[in-house]
C-alpha positions as a Markdown table, in Angstrom:
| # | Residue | x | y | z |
|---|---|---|---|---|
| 1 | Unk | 9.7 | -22.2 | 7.3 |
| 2 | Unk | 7.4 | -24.9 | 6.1 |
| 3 | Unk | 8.4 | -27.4 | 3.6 |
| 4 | Unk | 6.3 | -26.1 | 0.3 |
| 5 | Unk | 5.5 | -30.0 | -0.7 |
| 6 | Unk | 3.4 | -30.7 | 2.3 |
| 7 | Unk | -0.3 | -29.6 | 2.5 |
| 8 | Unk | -0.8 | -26.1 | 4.7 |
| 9 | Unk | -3.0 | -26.0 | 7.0 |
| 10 | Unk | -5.0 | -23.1 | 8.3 |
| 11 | Unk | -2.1 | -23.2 | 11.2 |
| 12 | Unk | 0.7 | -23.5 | 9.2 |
| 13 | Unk | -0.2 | -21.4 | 6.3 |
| 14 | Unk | 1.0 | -18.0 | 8.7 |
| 15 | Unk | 4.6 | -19.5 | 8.7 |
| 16 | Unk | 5.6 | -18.1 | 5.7 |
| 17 | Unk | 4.3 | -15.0 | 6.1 |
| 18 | Unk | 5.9 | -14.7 | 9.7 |
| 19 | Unk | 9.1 | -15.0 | 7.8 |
| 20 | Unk | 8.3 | -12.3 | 5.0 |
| 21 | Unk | 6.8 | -9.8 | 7.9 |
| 22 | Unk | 9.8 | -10.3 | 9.9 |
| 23 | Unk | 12.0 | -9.5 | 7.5 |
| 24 | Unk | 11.2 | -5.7 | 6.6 |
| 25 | Unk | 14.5 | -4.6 | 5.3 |
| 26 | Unk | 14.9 | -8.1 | 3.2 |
| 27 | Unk | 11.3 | -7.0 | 1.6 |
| 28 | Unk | 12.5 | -3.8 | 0.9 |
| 29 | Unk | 15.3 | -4.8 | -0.8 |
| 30 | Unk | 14.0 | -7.1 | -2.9 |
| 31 | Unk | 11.2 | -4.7 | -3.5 |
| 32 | Unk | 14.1 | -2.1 | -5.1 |
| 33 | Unk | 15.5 | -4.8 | -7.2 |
| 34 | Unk | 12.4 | -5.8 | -8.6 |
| 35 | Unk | 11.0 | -2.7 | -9.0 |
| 36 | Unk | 14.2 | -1.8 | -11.1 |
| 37 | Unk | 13.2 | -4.8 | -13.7 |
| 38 | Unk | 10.0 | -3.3 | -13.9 |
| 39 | Unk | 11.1 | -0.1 | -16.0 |
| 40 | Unk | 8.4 | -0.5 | -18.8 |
| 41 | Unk | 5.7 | 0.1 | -16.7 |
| 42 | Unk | 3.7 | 3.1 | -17.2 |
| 43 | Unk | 1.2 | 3.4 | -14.3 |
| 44 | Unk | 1.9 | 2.4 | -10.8 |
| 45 | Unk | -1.7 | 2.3 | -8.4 |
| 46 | Unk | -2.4 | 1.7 | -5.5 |
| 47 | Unk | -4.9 | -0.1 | -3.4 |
| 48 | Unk | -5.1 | -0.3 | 0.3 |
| 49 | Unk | -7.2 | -2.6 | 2.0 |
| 50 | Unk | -8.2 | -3.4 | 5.9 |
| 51 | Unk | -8.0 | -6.8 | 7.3 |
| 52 | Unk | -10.1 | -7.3 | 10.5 |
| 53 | Unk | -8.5 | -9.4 | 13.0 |
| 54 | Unk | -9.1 | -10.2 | 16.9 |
| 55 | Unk | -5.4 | -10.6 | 17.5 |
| 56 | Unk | -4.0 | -9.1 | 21.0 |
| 57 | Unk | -0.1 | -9.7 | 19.6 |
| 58 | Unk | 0.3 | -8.0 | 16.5 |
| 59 | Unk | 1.2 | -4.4 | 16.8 |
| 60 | Unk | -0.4 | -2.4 | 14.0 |
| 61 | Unk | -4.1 | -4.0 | 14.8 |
| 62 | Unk | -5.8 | -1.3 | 16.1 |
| 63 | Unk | -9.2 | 0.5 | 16.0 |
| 64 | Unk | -10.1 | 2.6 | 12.8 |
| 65 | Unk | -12.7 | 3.1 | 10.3 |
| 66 | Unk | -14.0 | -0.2 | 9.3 |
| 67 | Unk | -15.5 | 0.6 | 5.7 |
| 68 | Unk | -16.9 | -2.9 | 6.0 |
| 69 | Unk | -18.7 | -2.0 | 9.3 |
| 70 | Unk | -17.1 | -5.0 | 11.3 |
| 71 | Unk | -17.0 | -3.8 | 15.4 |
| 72 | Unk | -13.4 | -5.3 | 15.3 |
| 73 | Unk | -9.8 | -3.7 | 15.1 |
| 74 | Unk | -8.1 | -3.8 | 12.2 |
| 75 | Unk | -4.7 | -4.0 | 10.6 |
| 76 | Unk | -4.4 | -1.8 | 6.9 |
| 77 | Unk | -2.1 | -3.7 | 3.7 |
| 78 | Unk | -1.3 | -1.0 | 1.1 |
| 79 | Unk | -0.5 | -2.9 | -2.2 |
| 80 | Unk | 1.4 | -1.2 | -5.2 |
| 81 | Unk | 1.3 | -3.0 | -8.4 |
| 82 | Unk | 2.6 | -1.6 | -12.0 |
| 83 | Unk | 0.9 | -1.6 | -15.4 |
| 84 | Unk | 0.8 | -2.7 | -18.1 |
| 85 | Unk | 2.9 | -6.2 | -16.5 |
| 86 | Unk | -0.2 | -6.3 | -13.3 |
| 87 | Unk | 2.6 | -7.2 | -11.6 |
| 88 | Unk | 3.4 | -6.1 | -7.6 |
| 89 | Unk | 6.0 | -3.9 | -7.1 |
| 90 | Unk | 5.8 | -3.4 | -3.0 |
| 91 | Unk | 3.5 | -3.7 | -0.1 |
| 92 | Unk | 3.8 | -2.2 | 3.1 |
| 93 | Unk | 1.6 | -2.9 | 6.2 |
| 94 | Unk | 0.1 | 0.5 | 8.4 |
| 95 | Unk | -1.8 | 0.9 | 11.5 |
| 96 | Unk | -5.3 | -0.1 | 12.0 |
| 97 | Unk | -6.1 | 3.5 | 12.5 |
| 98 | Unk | -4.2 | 5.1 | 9.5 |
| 99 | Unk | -7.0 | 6.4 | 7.0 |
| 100 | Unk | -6.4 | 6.2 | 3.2 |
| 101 | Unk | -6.0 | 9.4 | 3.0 |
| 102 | Unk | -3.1 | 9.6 | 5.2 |
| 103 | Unk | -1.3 | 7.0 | 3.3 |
| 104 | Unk | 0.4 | 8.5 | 0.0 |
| 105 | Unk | 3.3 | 10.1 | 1.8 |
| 106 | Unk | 4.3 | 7.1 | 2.6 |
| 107 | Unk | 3.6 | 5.5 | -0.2 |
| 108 | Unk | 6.0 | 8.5 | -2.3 |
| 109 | Unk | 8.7 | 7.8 | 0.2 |
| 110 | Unk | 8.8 | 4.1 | -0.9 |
| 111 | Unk | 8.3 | 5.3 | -4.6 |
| 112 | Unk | 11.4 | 7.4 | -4.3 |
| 113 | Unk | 13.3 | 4.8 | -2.1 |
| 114 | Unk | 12.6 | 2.2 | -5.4 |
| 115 | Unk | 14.0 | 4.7 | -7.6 |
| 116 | Unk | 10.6 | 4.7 | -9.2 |
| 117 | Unk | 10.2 | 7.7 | -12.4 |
| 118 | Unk | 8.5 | 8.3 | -15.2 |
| 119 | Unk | 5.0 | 7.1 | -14.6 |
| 120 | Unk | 1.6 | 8.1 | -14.1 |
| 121 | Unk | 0.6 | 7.4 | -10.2 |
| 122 | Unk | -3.2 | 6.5 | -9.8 |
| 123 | Unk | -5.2 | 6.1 | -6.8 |
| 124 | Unk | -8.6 | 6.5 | -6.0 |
| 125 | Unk | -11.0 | 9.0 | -4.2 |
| 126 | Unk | -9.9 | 7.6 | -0.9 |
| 127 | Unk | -7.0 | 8.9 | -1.2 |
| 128 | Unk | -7.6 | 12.5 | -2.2 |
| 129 | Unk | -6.6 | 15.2 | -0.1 |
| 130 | Unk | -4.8 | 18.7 | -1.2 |
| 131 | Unk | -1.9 | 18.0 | 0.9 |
| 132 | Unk | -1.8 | 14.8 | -1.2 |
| 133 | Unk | -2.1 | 16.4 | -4.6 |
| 134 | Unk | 0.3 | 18.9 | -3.3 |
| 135 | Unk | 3.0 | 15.9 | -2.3 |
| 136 | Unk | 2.5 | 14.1 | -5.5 |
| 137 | Unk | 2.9 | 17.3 | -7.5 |
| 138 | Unk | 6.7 | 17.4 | -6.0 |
| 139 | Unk | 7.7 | 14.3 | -7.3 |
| 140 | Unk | 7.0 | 16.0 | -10.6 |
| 141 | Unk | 4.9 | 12.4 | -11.9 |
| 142 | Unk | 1.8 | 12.6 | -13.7 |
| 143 | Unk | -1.5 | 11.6 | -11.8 |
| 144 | Unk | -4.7 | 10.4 | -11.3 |
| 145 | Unk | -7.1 | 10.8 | -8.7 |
| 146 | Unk | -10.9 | 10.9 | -8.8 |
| 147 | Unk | -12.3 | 14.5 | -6.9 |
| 148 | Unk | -15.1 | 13.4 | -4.2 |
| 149 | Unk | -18.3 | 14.8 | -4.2 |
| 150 | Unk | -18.2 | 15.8 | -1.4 |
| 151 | Unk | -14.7 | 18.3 | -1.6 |
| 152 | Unk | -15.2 | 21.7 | -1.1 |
| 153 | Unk | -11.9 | 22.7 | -1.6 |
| 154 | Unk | -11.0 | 25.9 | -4.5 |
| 155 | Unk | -7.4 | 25.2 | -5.1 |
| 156 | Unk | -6.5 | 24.9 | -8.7 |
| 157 | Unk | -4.7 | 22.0 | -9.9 |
């Protein structure tokens, strides 16, 4: 790892995220420690965001929607954070090719795994699905989730 008092260049600035990526179960576990420190927080959202990238070594750039349109492959960075502190609690890195909408189950196991409770989960309309809804219903938290437009969908929630 790079000594923090020297200046980072654009090449050594990746070292010290080589070490965090590499170390998934490390993250984790610090994640579930942190998390439990966290226990005044009252909303936990999430935001997930795509990161374009012409890289032919890392595994989880792949193709996938590009909301910004970009002809490249793609890696996705899901970020969880907790209110009111705005602090992090986890991220997770997915597949270029996962869309939002595939990504709360995941994001429930790691809620469970922190030993996360009594808090209203928020995402947004990219997320919305009634599997979802169904899923987050079972972990007995409140919600929110903005409906789409477009949703055609009858079931009562």
């Amino acid at each position: 790892m790079c000594d923090i008092t020297e200046s980072l260049s654009s090449q050594k600035i990746s070292e010290p995220f080589k070490y965090l990526g590499g170390e998934t179960t490390k993250r984790f576990e610090f994640s579930k420690l942190w998390a439990q420190k966290q226990k005044d927080n009252k909303f936990i959202s999430v935001d997930l965001t795509s990161i374009s990238s012409y890289s032919k070594i890392i595994e989880s750039v792949e193709w996938g929607y590009n909301r910004d349109k970009e002809k490249m492959p793609q890696i996705n960075l899901a970020f969880t954070f907790a209110q009111p502190s705005s602090l992090p609690i986890f991220y997770n890195v997915y597949r270029g090719s996962i869309r939002d909408v595939s990504t709360p189950g995941n994001i429930l196991k790691f809620v469970n795994y922190l030993k996360l409770k009594n808090f209203t989960f928020v995402l947004d309309k990219g997320f919305w699905s009634t599997e979802n809804i169904i899923e987050i219903q079972k972990t007995k938290e409140n919600y929110i989730i903005p409906l789409p437009f477009s949703t055609t969908d009858s079931y009562s929630y």
